[in-house]
C-alpha positions, 0 to 999 in steps of 0.5 A: 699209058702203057697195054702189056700184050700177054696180061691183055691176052690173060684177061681176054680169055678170063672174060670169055670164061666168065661170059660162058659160065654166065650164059650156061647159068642163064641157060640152065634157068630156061630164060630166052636172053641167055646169049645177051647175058653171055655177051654182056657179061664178057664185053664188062668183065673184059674192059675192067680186067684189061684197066686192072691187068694191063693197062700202066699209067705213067704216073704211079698213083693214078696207076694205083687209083686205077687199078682200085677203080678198075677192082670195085668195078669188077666186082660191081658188074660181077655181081650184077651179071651173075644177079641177072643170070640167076634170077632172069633178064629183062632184056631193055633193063640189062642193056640198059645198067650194063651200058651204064656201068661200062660207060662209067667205068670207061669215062673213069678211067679216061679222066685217070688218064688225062689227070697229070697231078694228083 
């Protein structure tokens, strides 16, 4: 597994972006977790935008396979952010789903990984 520094360093600051943009909507909205939102929204978007960017396998279709794994989780967990930034958080239920999705995502690629042969 290869991580290039300046793809790592792009998708950190994408995530920060998004994570900003999200508290500011949930803000706007007057709920109270606008900052567990921010947070969340951040930490998600950044791990799958790092897979996405930055991280290279050394093997060629898991790499690919990765790199799909790591789109549709992004746009799953974008979705679901900006759903709980418009309409509100209950704030067990947001940390709930958002650990889930992270640990998914992250059990995924570990066992893309660890996968020799495709």
């Amino acid at each position: 597994m290869k991580i290039s520094a300046f793809p790592a360093l792009l998708s950190l600051i994408v995530a920060a972006a998004l994570g900003y943009l999200a508290e500011h909507i949930s803000f706007s909205n007057g709920d109270s977790g606008h900052i567990v939102v921010g947070v969340g929204t951040g930490l998600t978007v950044l791990a799958t935008l790092a897979c996405l960017m930055a991280v290279k396998l050394e093997n060629g279709r898991m790499s690919v396979n990765m790199k799909t794994w790591s789109s549709v989780a992004l746009i799953v967990i974008t979705i679901v952010n900006y759903c709980f930034a418009f309409f509100g958080v209950t704030q067990p239920y947001y940390v709930i789903i958002l650990a889930l999705f992270l640990v998914l995502h992250l059990w995924m690629v570990w066992k893309m990984k660890e996968t020799k042969d495709v």
